[in-house]
C-alpha positions in Angstrom: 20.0 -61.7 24.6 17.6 -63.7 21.8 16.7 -67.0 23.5 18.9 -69.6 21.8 21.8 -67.4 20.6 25.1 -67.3 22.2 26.9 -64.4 23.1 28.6 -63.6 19.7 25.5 -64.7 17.6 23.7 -62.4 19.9 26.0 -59.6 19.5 26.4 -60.3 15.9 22.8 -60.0 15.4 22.3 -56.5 17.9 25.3 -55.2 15.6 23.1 -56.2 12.0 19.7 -54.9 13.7 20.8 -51.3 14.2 22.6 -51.0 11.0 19.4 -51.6 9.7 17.3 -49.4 11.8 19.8 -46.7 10.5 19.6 -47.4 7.0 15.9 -47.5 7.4 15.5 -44.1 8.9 18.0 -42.8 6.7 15.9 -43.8 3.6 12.7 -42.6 5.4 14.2 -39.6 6.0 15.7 -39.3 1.8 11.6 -40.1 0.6 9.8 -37.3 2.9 12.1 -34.7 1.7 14.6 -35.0 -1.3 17.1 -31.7 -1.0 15.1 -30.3 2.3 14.8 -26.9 2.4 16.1 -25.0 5.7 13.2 -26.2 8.1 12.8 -22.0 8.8 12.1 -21.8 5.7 9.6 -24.7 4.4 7.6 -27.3 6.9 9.4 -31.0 6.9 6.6 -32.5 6.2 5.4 -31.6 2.6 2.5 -29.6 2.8 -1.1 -30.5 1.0 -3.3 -27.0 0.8 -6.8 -27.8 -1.0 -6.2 -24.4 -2.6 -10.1 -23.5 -3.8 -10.9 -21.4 -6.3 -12.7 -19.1 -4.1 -9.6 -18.4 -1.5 -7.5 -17.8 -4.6 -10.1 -15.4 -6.2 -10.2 -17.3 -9.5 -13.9 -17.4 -9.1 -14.4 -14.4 -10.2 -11.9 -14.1 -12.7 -11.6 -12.4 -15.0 -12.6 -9.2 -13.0 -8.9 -9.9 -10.9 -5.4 -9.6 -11.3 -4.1 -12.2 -13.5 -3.4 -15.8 -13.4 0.4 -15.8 -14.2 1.5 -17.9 -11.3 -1.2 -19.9 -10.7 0.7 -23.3 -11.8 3.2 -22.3 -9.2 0.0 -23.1 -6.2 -1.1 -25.9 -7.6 2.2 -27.5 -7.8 3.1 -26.6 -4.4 6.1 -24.3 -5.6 4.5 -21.6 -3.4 4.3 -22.8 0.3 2.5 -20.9 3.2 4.0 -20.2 6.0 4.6 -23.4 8.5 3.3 -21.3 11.3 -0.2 -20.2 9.5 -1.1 -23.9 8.0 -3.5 -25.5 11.1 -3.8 -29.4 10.2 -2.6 -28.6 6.4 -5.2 -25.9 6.4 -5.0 -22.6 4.9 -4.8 -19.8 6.7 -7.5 -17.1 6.8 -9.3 -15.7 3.9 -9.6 -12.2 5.3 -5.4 -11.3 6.5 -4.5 -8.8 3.8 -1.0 -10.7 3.8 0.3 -14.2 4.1 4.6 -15.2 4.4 5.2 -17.7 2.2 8.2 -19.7 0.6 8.8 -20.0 -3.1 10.8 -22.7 -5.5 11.6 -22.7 -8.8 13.3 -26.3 -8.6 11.6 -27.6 -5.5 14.9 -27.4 -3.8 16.1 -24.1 -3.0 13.6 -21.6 -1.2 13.1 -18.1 -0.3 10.7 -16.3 1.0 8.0 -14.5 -0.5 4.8 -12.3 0.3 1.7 -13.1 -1.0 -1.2 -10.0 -0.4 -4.3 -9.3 -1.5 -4.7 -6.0 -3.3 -7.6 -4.8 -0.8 -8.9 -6.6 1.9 -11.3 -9.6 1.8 -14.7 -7.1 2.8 -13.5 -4.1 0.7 -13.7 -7.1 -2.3 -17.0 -8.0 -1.3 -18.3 -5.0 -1.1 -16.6 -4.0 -4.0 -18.5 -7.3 -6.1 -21.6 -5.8 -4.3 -21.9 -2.3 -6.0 -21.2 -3.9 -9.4 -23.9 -5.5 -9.2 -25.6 -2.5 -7.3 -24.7 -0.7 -10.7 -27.9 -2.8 -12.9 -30.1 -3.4 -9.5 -29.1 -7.0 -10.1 -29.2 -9.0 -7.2 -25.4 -9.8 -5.1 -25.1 -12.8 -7.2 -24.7 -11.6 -10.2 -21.7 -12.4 -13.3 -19.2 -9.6 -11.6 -17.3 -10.4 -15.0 -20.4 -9.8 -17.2 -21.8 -6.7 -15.9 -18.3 -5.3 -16.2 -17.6 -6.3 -20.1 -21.4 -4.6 -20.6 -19.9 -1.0 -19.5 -19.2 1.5 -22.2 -15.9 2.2 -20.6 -15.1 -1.5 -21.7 -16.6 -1.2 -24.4 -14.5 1.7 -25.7 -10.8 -0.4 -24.5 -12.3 -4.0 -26.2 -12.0 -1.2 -29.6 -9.3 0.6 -28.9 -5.3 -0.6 -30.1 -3.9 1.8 -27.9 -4.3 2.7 -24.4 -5.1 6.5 -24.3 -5.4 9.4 -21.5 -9.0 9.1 -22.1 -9.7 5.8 -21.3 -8.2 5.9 -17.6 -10.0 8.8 -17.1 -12.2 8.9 -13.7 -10.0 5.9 -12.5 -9.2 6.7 -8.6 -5.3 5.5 -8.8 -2.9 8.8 -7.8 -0.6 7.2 -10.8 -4.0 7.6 -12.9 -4.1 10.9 -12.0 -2.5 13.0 -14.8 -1.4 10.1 -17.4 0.4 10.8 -19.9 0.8 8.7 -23.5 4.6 8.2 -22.7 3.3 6.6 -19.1 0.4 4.8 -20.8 2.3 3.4 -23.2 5.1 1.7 -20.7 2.0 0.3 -18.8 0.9 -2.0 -22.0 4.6 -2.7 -23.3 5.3 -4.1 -19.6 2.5 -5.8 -18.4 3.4 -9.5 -17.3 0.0 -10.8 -17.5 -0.1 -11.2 -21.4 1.5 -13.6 -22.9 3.7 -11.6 -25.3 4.3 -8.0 -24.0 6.7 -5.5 -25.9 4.4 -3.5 -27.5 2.2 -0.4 -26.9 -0.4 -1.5 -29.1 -2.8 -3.7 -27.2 -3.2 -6.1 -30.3 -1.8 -8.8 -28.4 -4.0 -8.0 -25.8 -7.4 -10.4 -25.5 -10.5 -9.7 -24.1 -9.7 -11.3 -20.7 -6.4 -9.4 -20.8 -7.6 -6.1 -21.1 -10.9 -6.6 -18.3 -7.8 -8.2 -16.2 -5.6 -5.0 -16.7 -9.3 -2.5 -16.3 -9.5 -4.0 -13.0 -6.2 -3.7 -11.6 -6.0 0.1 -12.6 -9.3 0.7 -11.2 -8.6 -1.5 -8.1 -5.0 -0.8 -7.1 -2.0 -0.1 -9.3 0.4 -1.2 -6.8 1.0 -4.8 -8.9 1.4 -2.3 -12.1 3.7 0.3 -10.9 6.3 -3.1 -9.6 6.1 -4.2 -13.4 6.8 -1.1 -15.1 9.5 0.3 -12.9 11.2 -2.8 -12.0 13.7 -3.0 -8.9 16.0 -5.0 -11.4 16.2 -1.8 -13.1 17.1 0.3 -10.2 13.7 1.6 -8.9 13.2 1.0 -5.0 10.6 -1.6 -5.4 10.3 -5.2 -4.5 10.1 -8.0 -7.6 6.8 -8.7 -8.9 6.6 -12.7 -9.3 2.9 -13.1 -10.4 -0.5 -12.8 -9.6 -3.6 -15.9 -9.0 -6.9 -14.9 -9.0 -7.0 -11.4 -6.4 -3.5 -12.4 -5.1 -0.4 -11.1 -5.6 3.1 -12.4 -5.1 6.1 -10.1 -4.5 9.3 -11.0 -3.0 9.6 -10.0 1.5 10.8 -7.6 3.2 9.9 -6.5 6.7 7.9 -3.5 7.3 9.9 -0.8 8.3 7.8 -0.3 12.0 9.9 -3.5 12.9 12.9 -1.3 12.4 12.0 1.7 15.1 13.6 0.4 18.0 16.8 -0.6 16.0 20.3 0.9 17.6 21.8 3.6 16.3 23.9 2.4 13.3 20.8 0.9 11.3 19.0 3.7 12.3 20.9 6.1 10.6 21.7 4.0 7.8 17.9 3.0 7.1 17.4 6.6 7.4 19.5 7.5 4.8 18.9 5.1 2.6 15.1 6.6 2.9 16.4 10.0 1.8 18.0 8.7 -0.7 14.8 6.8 -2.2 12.9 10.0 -2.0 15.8 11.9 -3.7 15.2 9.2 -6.8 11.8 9.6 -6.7 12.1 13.0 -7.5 14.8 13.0 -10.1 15.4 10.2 -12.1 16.8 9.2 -16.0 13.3 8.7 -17.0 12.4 11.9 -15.9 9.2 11.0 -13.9 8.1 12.9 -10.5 6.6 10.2 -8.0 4.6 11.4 -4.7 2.5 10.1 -2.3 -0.7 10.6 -1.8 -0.1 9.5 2.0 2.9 7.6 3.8 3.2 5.6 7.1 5.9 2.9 8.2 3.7 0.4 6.6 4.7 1.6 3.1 8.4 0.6 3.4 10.2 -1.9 3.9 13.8 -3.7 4.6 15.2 -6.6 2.5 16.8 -9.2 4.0 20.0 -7.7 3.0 19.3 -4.4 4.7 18.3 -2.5 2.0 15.4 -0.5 1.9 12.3 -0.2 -0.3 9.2 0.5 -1.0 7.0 -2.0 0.0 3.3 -0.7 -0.6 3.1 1.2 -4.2 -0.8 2.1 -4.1 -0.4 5.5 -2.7 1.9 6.8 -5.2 1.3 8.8 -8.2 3.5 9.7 -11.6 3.8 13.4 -12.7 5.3 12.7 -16.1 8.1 16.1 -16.4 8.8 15.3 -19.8 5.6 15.5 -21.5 4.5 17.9 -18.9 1.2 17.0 -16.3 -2.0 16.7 -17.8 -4.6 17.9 -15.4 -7.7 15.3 -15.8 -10.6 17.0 -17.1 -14.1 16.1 -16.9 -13.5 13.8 -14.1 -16.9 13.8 -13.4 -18.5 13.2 -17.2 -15.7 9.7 -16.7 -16.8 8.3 -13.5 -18.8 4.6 -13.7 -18.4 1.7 -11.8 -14.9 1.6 -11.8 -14.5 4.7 -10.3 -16.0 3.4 -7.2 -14.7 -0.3 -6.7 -12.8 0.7 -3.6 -14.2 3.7 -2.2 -16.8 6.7 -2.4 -16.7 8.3 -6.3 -14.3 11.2 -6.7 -15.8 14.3 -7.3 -12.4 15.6 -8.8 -9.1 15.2 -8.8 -6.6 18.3 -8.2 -4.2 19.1 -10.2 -1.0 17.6 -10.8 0.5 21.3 -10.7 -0.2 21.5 -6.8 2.5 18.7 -6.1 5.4 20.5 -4.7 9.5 19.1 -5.0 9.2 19.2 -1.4 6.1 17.1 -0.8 7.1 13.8 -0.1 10.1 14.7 2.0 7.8 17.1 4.3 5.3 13.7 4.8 8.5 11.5 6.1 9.9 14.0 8.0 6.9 14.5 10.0 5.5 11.2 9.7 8.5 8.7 10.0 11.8 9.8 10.7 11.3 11.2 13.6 9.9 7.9 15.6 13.3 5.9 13.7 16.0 8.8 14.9 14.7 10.2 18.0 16.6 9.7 21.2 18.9 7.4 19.7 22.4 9.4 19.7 24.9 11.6 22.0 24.5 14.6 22.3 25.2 17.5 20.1 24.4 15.3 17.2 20.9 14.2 18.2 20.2 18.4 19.1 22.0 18.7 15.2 19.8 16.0 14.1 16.6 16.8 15.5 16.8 20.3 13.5 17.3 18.9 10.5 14.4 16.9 10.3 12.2 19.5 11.9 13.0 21.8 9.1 12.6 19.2 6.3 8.7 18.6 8.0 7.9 22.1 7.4 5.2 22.5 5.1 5.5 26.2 5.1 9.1 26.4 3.7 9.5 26.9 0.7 10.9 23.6 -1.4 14.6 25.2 -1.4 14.6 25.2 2.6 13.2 21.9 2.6 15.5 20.2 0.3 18.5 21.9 2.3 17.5 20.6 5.7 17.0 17.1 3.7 20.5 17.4 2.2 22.3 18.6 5.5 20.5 15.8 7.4 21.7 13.4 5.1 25.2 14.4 5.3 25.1 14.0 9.2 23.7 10.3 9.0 26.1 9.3 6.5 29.2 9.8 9.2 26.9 7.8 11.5 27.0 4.6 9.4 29.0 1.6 9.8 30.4 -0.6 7.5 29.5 -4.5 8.5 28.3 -7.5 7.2 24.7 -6.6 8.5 24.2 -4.5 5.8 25.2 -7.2 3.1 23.6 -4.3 0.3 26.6 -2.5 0.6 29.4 -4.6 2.3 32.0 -5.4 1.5 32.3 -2.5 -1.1 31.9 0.4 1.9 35.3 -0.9 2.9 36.7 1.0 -0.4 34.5 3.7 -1.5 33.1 6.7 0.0 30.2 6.6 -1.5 28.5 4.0 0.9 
């Protein structure tokens, strides 16, 4: 009791103190964070990141991706991960990958991946042989050693980008370009201001050394523009690019999904099958391989539905206007030929890509560690088959396909239809088809 008060002036006044403690903490609470995100998904405490140049790659702009989303950084609309900021600082410069949460109104979030095209080193090692290229010392303009090349030389003329002017670039969807492929590359590239067209006229100086480097250093941000997953393709949404990083929307890596029980197995195998089936035949009648695959490559949406997460291992046979088997690879080859890696003495032909070429690669490489021991017997044994015979490379590409087909039959009777695979729920409840 307050010395001097009675009992009711004392009570009165207890009463008046905490409504105002209450009002106070609930105004305290309405500043720090007006329309809080979930606190999983962005930190309760806004977030300050000194966001340098140099950890965003702008530095050495314009020998990087693009600046498209940079405003998005510096207004805080893009939010690392709660778990990697230390003391509101950012995480490490040399993870290849960073989770991250992204606004367009500051009030609803969702989470995003932000990934550096190659890793921190391979980009310094890379800035070292372009200067290696003159004998200039490591410090030199990366930018304007690169405008000086004749390859750059011949796109700062050019209105058009032609099969000639990618030649001796290492990217498999560089491989056998054709116009028609070329041409969708300009007319959707999301780093120009006003794309549409496939004349570069639009294009600036900047824009074109941007777009050079890309190609040369990983296509992986182009091939998300051009065959957008709005459209249909198995890709995640391209959001924008800062400096050397990149900003796609999440999913989780499909190794996460090895142990899973049965059901999901069998329906993110299926749903794999199924993406390699598009690959292969498609509206736009474009044949897409890898060069490689691991679990790494793909990945799950929060919804369940799979995609391809990492792009920069596949390549484009273009079946319309037939492959075009590069020529003189080695007469093209300069210093953008060897950004990332050793030169290329020469590339093979796109002829030697069979039908059967990526399904072989995930059948020997991935579906056995997602399917394996995970059902009763006979359909494991019936299961087990079928993707032994779709990982033969020495069948021809009819067996192959039939084993892929029959296999896919058998994990479509093994799926279940439930909200944890929101892709396709509630519609599997009345069609056949999921």
């Amino acid at each position: 009791m307050e010395p001097g008060l009675g009992p009711e002036a004392a009570a009165l006044h207890t009463h008046w103190l905490a409504k105002l403690l209450l009002g106070l903490t609930a105004l305290s609470c309405s500043l720090s964070s007006p329309a809080s995100p979930a606190p999983s998904l962005v930190p309760r405490v806004r977030t300050t990141y000194n966001l340098g140049r140099t950890f965003l790659g702008l530095d050495k702009c314009n020998a990087c991706i693009g600046t498209s989303i940079c405003k998005k950084f510096f207004k805080e609309e893009i939010r690392f991960d709660n778990s990697l900021a230390s003391h509101l600082e950012l995480p490490s410069e040399y993870l290849p990958s960073y989770p991250a949460n992204y606004s367009d109104d500051s009030k609803t979030w969702r989470t995003v991946e932000i990934s550096r095209l190659i890793s921190r080193y391979q980009n310094e090692v890379s800035d070292m042989r372009i200067c290696a290229s003159i004998s200039a010392p490591k410090t030199c303009s990366i930018e304007r050693v690169l405008r000086k090349t004749e390859r750059f030389q011949k796109w700062l003329r050019a209105k058009r980008l032609t099969p000639d002017l990618v030649q001796g670039l290492p990217s498999p969807l560089l491989r056998c370009p054709t116009q028609r492929l070329l041409d969708r590359v300009v007319r959707r590239y999301a780093e120009v201001a006003d794309a549409g067209s496939i004349f570069m006229d639009h294009f600036t100086d900047r824009d074109k050394l941007r777009l050079l480097y890309t190609l040369a250093i990983n296509t992986h941000p182009i091939v998300l523009q051009i065959f957008p997953g709005a459209e249909g393709w198995p890709l995640p949404k391209y959001l924008g690019s800062c400096g050397r990083l990149l900003i796609s929307t999440s999913t989780r890596p499909l190794q996460e999904f090895f142990g899973a029980p049965p059901d999901q197995a069998a329906d993110i195998a299926y749903q794999l099958l199924g993406v390699l089936e598009s690959l292969r035949s498609n509206d736009l009648n474009y044949f897409f391989y890898f060069t490689h695959v691991d679990a790494g490559m793909f990945g799950i949406f929060n919804n369940g539905h799979l995609l391809i997460r990492d792009a920069s291992a596949l390549g484009v046979i273009d079946k319309q206007e037939g492959s075009q088997t590069a020529t003189k690879t080695r007469e093209n080859q300069d210093v953008f030929s060897c950004l990332v890696s050793g030169c290329q003495a020469q590339l093979p032909s796109c002829d030697t890509i069979a039908e059967k070429h990526n399904l072989v690669l995930v059948c020997q490489q991935l579906l056995p560690r997602l399917l394996q021991g995970k059902f009763p017997s006979p359909v494991q044994e019936e299961i087990d088959s079928a993707v032994a015979h779709c990982g033969k490379s020495s069948h021809p590409d009819s067996e192959v396909l039939w084993a892929a087909s029959q296999l896919k039959d058998i994990l479509r009777s093994l799926r279940t239809c439930d909200p944890r695979f929101a892709y396709r729920y509630p519609d599997c409840k009345y069609s056949d088809r999921f």
